[in-house]
Structures are given as C-alpha cells and as structure tokens.
N, CA and C of each residue as an Amber inpcrd file, in Angstrom:
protein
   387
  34.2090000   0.6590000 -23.6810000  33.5800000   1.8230000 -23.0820000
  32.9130000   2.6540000 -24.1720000  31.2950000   2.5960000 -24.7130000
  30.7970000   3.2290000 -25.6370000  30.6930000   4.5840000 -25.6100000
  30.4650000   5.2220000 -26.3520000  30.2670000   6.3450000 -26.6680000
  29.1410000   6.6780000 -27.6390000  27.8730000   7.3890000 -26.9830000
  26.7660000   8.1030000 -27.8060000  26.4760000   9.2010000 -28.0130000
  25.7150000   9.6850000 -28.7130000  25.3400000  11.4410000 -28.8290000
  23.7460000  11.3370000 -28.9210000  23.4970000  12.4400000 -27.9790000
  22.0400000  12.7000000 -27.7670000  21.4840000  13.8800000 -28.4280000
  20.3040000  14.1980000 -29.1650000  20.3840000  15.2420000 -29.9670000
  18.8470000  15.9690000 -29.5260000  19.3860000  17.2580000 -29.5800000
  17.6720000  17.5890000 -29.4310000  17.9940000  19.4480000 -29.6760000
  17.3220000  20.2750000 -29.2160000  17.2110000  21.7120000 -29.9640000
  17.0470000  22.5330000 -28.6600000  17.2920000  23.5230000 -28.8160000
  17.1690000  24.4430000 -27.9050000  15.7020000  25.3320000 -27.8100000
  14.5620000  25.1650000 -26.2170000  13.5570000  25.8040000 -26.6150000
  13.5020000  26.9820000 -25.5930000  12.2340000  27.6390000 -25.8020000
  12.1480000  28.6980000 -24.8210000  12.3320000  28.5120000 -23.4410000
  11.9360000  27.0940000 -22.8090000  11.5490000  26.4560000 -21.6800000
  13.8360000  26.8690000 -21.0210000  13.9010000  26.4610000 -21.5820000
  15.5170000  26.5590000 -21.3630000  16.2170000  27.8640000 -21.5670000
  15.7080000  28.8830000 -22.1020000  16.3820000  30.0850000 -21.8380000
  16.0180000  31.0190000 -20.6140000  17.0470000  31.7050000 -20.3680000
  16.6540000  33.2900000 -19.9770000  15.9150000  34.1600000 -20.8350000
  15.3990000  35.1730000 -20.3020000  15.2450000  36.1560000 -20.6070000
  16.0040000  36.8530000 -21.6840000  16.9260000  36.6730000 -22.5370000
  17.6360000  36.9210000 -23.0580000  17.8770000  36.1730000 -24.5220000
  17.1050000  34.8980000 -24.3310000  17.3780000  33.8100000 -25.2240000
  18.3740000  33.1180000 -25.0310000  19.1580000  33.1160000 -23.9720000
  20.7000000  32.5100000 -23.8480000  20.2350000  30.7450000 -23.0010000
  20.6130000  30.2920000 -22.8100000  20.2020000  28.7060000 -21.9090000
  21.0550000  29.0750000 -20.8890000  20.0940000  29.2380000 -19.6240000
  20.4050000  29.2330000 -18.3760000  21.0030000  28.0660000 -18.0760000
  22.5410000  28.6360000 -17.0740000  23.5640000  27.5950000 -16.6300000
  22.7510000  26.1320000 -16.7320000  21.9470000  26.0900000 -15.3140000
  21.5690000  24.4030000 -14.7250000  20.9680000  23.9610000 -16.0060000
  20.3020000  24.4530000 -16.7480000  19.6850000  23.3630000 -18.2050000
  20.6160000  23.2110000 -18.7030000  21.8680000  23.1070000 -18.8150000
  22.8130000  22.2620000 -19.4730000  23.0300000  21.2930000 -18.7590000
  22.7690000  20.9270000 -17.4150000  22.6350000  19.2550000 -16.6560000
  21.0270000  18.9780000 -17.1720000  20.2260000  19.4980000 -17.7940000
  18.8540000  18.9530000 -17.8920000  19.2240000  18.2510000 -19.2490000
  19.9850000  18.6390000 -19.9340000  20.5070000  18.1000000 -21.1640000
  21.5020000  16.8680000 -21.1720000  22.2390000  16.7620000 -20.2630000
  23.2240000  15.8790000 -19.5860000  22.4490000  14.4610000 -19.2070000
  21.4100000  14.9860000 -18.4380000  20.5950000  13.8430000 -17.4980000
  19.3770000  13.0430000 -18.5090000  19.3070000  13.7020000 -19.7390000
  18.4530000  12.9590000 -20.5370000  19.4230000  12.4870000 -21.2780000
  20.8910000  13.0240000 -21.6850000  21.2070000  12.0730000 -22.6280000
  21.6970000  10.8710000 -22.1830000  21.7020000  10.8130000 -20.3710000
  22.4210000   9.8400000 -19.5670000  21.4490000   8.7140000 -19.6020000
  20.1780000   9.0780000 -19.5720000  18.9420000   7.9140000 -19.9750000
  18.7250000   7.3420000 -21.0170000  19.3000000   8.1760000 -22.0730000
  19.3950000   7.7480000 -23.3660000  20.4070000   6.3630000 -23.6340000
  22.0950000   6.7950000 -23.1340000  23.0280000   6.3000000 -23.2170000
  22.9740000   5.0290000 -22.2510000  22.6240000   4.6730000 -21.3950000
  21.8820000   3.3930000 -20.5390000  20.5760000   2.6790000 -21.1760000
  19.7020000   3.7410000 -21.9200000  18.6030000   2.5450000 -22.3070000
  19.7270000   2.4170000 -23.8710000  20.1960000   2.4000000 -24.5420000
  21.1540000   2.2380000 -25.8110000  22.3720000   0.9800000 -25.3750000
  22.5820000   0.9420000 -24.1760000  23.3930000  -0.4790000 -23.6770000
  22.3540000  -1.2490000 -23.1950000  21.1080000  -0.9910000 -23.2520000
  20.1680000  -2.1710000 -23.1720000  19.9100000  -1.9740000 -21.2490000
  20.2150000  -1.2010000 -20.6750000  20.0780000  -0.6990000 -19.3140000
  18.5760000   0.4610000 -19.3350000  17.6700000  -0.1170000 -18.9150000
  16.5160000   1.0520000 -18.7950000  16.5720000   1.3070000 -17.3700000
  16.9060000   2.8030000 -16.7560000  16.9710000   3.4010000 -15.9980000
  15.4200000   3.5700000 -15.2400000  14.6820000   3.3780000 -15.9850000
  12.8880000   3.8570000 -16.0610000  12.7010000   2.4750000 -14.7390000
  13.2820000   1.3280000 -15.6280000  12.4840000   0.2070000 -14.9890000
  13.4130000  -0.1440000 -13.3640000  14.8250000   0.5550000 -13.5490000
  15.3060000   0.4980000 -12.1560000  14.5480000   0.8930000 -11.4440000
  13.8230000   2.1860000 -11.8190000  13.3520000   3.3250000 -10.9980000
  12.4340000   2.4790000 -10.1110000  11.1960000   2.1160000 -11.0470000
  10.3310000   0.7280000 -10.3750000  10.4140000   0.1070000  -9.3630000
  11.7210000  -0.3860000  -9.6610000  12.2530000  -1.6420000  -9.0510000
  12.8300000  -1.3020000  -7.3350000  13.1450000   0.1980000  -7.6660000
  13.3110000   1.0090000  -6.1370000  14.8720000   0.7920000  -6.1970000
  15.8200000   1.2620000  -7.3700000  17.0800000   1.6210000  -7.2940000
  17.4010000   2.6780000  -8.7400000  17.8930000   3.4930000  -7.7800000
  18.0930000   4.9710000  -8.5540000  19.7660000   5.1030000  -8.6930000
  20.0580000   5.8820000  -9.7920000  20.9940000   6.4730000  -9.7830000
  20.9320000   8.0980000  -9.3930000  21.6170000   8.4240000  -8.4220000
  21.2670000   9.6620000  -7.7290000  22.6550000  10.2460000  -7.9760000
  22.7420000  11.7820000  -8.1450000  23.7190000  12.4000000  -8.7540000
  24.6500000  12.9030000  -6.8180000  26.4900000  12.6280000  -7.3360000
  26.8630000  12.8570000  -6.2810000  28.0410000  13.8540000  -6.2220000
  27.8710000  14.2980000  -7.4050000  28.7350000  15.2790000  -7.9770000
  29.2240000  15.4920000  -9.5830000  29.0680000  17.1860000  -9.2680000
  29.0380000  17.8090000 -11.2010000  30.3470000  18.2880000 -11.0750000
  30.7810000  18.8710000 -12.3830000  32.1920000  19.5550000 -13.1190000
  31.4510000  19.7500000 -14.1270000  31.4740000  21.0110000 -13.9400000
  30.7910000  21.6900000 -15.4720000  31.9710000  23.4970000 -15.8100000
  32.1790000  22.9500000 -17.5320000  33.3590000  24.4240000 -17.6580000
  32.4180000  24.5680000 -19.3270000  31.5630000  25.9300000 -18.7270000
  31.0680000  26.1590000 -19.8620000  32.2900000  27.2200000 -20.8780000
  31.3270000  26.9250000 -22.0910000  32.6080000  27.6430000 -22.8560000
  32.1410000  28.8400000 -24.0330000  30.8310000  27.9870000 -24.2960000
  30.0800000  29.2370000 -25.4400000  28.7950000  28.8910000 -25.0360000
  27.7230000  29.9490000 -25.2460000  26.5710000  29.8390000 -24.8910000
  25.7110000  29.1600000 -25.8210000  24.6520000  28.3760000 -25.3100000
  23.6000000  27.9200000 -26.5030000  22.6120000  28.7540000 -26.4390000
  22.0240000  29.1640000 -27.8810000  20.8670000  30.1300000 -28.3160000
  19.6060000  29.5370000 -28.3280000  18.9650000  30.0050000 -28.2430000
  17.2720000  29.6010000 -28.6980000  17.1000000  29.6350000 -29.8080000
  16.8610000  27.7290000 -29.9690000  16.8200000  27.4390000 -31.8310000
  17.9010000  27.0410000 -31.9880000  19.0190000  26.6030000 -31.0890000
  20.3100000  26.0570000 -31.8240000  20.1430000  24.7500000 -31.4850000
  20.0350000  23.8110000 -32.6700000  20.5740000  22.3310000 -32.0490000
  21.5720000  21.9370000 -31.1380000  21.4460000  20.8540000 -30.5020000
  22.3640000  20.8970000 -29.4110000  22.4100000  19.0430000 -29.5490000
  23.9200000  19.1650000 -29.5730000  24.2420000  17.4150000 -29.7640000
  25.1970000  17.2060000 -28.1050000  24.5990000  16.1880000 -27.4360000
  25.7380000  15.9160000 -26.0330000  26.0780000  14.5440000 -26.5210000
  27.0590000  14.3710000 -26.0410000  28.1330000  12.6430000 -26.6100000
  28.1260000  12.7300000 -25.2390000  28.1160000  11.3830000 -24.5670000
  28.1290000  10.7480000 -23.6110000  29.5080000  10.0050000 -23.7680000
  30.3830000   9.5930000 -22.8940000  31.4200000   8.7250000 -22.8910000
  31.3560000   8.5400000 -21.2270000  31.7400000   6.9750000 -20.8340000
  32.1260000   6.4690000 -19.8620000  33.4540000   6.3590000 -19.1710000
  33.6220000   7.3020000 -18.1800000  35.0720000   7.4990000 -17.6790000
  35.2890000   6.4440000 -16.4040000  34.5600000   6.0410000 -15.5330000
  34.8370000   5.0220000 -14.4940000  33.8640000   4.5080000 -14.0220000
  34.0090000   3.3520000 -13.5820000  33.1870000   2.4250000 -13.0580000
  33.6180000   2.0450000 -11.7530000  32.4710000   2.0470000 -10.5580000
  33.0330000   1.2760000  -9.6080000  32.2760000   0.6020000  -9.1840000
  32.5880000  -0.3960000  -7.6200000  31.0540000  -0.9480000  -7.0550000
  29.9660000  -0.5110000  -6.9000000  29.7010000   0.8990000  -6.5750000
  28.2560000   1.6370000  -6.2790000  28.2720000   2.8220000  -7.1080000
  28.9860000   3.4450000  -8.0450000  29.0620000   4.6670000  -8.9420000
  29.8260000   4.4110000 -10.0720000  28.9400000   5.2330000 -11.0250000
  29.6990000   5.0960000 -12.2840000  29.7920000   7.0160000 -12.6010000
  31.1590000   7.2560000 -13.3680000  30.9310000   8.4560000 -13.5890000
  30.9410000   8.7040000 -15.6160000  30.5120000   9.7770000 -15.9000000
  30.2010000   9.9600000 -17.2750000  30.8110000  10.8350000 -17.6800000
  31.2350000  11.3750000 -19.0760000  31.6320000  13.0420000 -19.5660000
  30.6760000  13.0360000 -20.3220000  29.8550000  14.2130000 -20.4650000
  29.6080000  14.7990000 -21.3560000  30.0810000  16.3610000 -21.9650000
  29.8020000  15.8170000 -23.3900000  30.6340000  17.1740000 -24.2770000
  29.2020000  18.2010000 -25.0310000  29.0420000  18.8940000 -24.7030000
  27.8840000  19.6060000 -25.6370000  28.2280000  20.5150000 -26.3140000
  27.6060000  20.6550000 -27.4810000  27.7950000  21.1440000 -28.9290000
  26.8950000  21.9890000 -29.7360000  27.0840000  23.0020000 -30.1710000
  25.5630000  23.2930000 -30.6210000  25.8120000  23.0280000 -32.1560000
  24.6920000  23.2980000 -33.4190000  24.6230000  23.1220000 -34.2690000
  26.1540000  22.6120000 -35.3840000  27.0930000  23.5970000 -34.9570000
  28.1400000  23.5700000 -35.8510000  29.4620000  23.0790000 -34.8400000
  28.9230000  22.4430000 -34.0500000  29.8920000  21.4860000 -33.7370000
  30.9110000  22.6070000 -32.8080000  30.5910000  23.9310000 -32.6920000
  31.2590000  24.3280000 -31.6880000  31.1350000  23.8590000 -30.1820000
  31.6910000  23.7860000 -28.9910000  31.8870000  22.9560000 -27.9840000
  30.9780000  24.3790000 -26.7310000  29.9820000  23.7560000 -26.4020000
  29.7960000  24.3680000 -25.3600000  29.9290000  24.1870000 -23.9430000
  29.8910000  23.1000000 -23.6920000  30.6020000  23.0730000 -22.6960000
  30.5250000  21.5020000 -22.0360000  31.6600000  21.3080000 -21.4060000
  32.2110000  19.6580000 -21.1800000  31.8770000  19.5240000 -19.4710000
  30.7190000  18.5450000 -19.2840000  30.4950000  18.8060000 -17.8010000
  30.9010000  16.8510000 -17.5200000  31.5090000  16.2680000 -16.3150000
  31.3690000  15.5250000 -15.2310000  30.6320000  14.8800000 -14.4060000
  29.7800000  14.1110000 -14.4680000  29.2210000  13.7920000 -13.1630000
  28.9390000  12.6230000 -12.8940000  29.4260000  12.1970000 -11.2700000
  29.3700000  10.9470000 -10.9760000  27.7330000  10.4620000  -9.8850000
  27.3910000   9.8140000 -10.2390000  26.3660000   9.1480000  -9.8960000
  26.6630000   7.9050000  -8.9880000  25.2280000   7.5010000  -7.9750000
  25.6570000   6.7860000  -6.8200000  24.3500000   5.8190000  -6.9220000
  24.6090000   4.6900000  -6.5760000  23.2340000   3.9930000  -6.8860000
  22.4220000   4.0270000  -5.4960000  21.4770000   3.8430000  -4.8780000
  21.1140000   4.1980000  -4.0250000  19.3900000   3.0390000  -4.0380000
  19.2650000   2.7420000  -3.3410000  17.9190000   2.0760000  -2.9590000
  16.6530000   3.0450000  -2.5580000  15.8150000   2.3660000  -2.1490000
  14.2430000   3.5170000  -2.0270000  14.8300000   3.7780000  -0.7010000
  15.5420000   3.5310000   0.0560000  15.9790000   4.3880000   1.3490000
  17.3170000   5.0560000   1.5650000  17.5460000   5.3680000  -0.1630000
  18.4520000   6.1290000   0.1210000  20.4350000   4.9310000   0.5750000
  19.9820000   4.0150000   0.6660000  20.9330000   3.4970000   1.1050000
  21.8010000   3.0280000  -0.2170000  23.4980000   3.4680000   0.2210000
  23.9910000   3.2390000  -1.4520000  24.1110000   1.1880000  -1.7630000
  24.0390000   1.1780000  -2.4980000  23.6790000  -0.7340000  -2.9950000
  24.8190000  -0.4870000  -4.4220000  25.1110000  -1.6740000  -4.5300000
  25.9080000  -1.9250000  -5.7720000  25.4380000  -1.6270000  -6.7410000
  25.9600000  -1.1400000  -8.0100000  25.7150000  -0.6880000  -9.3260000
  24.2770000  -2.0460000 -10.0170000  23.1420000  -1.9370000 -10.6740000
  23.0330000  -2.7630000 -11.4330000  23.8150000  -3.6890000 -12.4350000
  23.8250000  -4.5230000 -12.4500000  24.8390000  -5.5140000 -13.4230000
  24.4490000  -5.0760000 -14.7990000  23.6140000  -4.4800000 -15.3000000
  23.6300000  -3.8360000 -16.6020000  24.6630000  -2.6480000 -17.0540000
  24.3650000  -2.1110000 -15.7290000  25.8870000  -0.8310000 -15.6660000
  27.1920000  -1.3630000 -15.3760000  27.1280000  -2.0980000 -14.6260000
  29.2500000  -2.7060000 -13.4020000  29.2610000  -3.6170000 -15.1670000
  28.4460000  -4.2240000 -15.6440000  29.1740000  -5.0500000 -17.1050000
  29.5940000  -4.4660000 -18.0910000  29.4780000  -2.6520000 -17.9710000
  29.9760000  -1.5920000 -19.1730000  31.0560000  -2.0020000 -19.4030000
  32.0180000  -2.1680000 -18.1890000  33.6800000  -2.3810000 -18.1780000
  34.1820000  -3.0900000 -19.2740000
C-alpha cells in the first residue's frame, strides 16, 4: 500500500480575504494529489475519464488543525486505507512548509460509468492491494 507526497504552494486563487485558505481548497489540494498518486502507480485517471469511468467522490472527513497562509508551501502524502469492488478510500495528511500538520482529511471514492452507474474499480486501482 504506497505512499506519496504532492507538493505545491499556496496562491491567492485559494485564499480568503484574509490570506487564510478557505476550508473546501483543502479538498482542491487532496483531489490533485489523488491524480498525482494514481498516475505514480502507473493508473492515469485522465485516460479513465475518456474511456467513460470516473472516480466520483462519496464521502469526506476532514479535521482541520492549523491554517495554511498565502505563500506557504503545502506538502499532502497520500496513503491508501481500503480497497473494495467499486471504491477505494485514501488519507490525506497536509502540511505546510515546516512540516506542521494542517489538516488530515478522508475520502472515499466510487467508480461510476458515463451513466452514473457504479462498475467495478479499474484493475489498475483493485491491483493496489
């Protein structure tokens, strides 16, 4: 069960008014490093998409803990917590520059066809196990 880290920075596009990163952009951070961590097992999510099978989100757990600033690097580690026939679920841990923990979110994903109908995991994902 691998484990990656996705890295990228904090911009204006992602704050408040305040400079702080509004709650939901910490799943905008989640959901790219989840594309990351699938095309890195050799799984491109891009070319499912194509193909007319999505991974569609079917539930979050998010416990933020410190805020990220505008201008702070921000590292998310991906780890794989379960696998099943039609969903796989993920943790991610996010971090800003100095490795303080901002916050550890959950979410399980459902594979789903162009009509919405749930279909078995791709065999690039159900072979993580």
């Amino acid at each position: 069960m691998g484990e990656m880290a996705y890295k990228t920075r904090v911009y204006y596009d992602d704050t408040d008014a305040g400079g702080v990163v509004y709650y939901a952009n910490y799943l905008k951070y989640c959901e790219r490093a989840k594309q990351e961590f699938f095309l890195s097992k050799g799984c491109d999510l891009f070319k499912l998409h194509n193909e007319g099978i999505y991974l569609v989100v079917s539930e979050v757990k998010a416990k933020y803990k410190k805020s990220l600033k505008l201008g702070d690097e921000v590292e998310v580690s991906v780890a794989l917590k379960n696998i099943k026939r039609a969903s796989v679920e993920l943790l991610f841990g996010i971090r800003n520059g100095d490795g303080d923990l901002a916050a550890e979110v959950e979410i399980l994903s459902v594979s789903v066809d162009k009509d919405l109908k749930i279909v078995k995991l791709p065999e690039c994902i159900s072979n993580l196990t």
